[in-house]
C-alpha positions as CSV (number, residue, x, y, z in Angstrom):
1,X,-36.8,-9.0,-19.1
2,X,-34.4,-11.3,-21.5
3,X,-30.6,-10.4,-21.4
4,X,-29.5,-7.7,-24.0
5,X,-27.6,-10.0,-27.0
6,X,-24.1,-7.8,-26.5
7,X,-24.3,-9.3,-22.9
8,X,-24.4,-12.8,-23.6
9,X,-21.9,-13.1,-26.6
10,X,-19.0,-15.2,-26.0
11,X,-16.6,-12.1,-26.0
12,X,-18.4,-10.1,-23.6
13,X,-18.3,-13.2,-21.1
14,X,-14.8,-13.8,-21.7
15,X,-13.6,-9.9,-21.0
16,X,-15.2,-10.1,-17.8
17,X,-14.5,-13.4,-16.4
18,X,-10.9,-11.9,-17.0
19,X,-11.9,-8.7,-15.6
20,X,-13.3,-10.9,-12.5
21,X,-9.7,-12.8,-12.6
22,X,-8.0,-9.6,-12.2
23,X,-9.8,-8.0,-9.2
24,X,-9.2,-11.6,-7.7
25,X,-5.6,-11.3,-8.3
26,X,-5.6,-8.2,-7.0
27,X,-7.5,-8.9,-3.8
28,X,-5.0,-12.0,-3.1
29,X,-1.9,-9.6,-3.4
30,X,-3.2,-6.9,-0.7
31,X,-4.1,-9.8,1.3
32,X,-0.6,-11.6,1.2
33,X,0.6,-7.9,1.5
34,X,-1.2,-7.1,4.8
35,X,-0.5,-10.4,6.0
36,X,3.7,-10.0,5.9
37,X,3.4,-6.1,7.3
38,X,1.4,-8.0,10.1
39,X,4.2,-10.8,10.7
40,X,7.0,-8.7,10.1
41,X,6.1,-6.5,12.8
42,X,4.8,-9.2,15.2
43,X,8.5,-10.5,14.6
44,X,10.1,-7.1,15.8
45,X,7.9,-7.0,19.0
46,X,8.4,-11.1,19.7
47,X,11.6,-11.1,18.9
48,X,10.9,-14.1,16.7
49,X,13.5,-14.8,14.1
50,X,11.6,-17.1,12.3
51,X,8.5,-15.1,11.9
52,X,11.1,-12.5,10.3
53,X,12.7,-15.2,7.9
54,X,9.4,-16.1,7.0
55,X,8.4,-12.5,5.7
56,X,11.9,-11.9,3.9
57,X,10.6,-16.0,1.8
58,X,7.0,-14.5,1.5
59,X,7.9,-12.0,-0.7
60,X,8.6,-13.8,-3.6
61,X,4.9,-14.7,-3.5
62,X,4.0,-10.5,-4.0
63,X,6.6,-11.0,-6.9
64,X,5.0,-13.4,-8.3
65,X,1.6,-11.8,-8.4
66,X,2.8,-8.8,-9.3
67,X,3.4,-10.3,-12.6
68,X,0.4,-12.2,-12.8
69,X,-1.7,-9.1,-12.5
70,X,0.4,-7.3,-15.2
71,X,-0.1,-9.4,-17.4
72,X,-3.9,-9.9,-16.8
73,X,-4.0,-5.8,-17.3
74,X,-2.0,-6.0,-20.4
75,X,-4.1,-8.8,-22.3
76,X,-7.0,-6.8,-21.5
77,X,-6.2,-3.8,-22.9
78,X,-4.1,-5.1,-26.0
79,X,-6.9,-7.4,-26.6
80,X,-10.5,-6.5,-25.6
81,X,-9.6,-2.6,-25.7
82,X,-11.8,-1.7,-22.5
83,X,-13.4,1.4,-22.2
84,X,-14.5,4.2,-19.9
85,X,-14.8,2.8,-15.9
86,X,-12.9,-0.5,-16.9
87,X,-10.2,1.3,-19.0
88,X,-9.6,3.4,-15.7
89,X,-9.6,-0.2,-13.8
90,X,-7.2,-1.8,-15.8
91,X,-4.6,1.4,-16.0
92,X,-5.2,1.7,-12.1
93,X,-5.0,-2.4,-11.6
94,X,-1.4,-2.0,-13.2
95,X,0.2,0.6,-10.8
96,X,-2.0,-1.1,-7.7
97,X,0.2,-3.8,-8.2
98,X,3.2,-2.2,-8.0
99,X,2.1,-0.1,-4.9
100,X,1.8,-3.7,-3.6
101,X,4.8,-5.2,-4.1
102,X,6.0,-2.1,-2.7
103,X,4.2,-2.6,0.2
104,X,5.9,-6.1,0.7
105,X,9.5,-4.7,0.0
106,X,9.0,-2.7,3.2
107,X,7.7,-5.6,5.0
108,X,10.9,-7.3,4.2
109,X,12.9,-4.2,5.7
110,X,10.7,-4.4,8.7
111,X,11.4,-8.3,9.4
112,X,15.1,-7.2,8.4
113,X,15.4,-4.7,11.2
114,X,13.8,-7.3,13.7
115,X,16.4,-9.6,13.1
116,X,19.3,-6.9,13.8
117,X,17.5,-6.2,16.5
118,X,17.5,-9.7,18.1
119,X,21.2,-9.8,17.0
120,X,21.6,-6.4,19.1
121,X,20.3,-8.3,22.4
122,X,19.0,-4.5,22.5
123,X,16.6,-3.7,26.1
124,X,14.9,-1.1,24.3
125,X,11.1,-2.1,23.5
126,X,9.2,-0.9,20.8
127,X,7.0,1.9,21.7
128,X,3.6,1.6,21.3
129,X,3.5,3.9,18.4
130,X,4.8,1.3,16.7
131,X,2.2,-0.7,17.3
132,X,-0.6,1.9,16.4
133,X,1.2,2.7,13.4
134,X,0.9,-0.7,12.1
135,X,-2.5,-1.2,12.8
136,X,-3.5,1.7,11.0
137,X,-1.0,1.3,8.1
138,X,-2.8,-2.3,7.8
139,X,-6.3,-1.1,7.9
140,X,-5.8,1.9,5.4
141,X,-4.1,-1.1,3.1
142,X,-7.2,-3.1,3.8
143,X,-9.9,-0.1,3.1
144,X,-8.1,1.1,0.3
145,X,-8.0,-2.4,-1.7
146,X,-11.9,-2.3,-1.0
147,X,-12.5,1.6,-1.9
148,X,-11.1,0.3,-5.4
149,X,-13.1,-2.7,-6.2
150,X,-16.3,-1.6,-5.1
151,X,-15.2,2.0,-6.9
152,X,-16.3,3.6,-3.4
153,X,-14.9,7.5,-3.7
154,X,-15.7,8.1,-0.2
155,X,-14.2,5.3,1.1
156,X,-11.0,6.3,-0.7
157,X,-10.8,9.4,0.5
158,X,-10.9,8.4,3.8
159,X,-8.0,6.7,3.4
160,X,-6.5,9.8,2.3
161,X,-7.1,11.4,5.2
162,X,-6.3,9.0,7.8
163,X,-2.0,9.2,6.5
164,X,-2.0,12.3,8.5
165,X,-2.4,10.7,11.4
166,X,0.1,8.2,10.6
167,X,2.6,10.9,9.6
168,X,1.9,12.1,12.8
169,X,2.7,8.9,14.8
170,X,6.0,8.5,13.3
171,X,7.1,12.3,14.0
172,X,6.1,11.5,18.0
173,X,8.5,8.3,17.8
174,X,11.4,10.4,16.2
175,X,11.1,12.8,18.8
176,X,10.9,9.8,21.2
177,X,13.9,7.6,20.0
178,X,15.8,11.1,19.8
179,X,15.3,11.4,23.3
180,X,16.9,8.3,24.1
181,X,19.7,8.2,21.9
182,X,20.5,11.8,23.5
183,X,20.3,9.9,27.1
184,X,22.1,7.1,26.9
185,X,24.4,6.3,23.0
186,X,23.9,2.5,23.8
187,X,20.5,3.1,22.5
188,X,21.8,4.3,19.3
189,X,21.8,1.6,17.2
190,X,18.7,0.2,18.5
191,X,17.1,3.6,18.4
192,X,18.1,3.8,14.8
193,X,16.6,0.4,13.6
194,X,13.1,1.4,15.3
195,X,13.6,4.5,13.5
196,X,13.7,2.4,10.3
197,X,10.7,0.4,11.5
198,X,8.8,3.6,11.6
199,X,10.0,5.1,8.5
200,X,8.7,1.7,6.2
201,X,5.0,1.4,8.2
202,X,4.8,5.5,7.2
203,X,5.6,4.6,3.4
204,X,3.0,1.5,3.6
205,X,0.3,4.2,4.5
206,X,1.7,6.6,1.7
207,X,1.5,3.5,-0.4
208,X,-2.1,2.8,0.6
209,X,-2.7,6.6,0.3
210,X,-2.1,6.4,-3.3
211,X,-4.3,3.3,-3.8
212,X,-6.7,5.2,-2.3
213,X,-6.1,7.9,-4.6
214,X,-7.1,5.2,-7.5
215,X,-10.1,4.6,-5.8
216,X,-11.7,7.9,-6.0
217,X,-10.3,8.6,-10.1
218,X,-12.1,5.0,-10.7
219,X,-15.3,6.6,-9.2
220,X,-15.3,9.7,-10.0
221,X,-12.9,10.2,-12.8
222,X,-10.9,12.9,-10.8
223,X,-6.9,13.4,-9.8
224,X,-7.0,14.4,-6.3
225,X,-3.3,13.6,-6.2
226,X,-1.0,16.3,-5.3
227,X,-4.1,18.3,-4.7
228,X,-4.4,18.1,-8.2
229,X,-8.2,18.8,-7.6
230,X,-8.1,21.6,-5.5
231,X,-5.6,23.5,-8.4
232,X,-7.8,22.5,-11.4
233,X,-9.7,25.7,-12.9
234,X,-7.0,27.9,-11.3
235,X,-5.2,29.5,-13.7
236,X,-0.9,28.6,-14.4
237,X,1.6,30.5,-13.2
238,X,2.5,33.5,-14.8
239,X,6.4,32.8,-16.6
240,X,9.2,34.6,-15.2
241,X,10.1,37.7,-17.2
242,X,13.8,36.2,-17.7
């Protein structure tokens, strides 16, 4: 069967090598993204200073990307007016790349903390929450970015899901750095910095949460944020009488 014409015009190309461009872009930025969350906390568990330097000069690079992809999106829609699924990719591809650089902001504040915490000679190891928080913050990151490119709903979903179990790893190392602090107040400070560490790998996952949360509106066309999907066909709230 020949090609349809509308498929081999010059303009039809063009839109989708850019489209192409843009999922590349994309794919580069969650991988430079996952790569700092990865260093920054391999710095805070080695100790390493320089691994932490190197995250805090990485993050120009999400800067720069950032950009790139914005102004990818915004050529598209200004000039080849996409429609339907792509219309949705390119509006989504525009707050990914936020979410992203987001994601390398905290990185920074991860490598940040290692290095206070290498300046604090603290004794007080990283739990191995920690540990399990990052890995899973990292793979949510990873699944998400994949969810929205292949327009997998299910995949995104899953995503979705699996913050709750992240939320629920950082709660267990509050309630463990709270017990230390309480024991000894030399493990304050240090106590407080982990604290930190948790806090940023909890907003990665929230931040992959969200991409996720792209994923399924580019398959499916439906808001499941804020449970958005679960309240539509309900009826609104009745006013107050005053």
């Amino acid at each position: 069967m020949s090609p349809r014409p509308a498929d081999t015009t010059p303009g039809f190309r063009h839109f989708h090598d850019q489209l192409a461009t843009l999922k590349q872009r994309l794919l580069d930025m969650s991988a430079r993204a996952e790569e700092l969350v990865e260093l920054a906390v391999d710095s805070l568990l080695s100790r390493d200073k320089g691994k932490a330097d190197t995250v805090i000069q990485g993050d120009h690079e999400i800067d720069t990307l950032e950009i790139e992809v914005e102004t990818l999106a915004v050529e598209l829609l200004a000039l080849q007016q996409p429609m339907a699924r792509d219309l949705r990719f390119v509006i989504s591809a525009i707050k990914i790349s936020s979410d992203l650089e987001r994601v390398g902001d905290h990185a920074v504040n991860i490598a940040q903390s290692a290095l206070r915490l290498i300046e604090l000679r603290s004794p007080i190891t990283p739990d191995p929450e920690i540990e399990d928080m990052a890995r899973r913050a990292r793979r949510m990151l990873s699944d998400a970015l994949d969810a929205f490119i292949r327009a997998d709903g299910a995949l995104g979903r899953e995503v979705c899901r699996a913050d709750d179990q992240v939320d629920a790893l950082h709660n267990s190392l509050f309630r463990i750095l709270l017990t230390h602090m309480m024991a000894d107040p030399r493990t304050i400070n240090p106590s407080l910095e982990l604290l930190l560490v948790s806090r940023n790998l909890e907003r990665v996952a929230d931040l992959a949460t969200n991409i996720g949360e792209d994923a399924v509106y580019l398959a499916e066309g439906k808001q499941i944020k804020h449970r958005f999907e679960l309240l539509e066909g309900r009826p609104p709230p009745l006013a107050d009488d005053d």
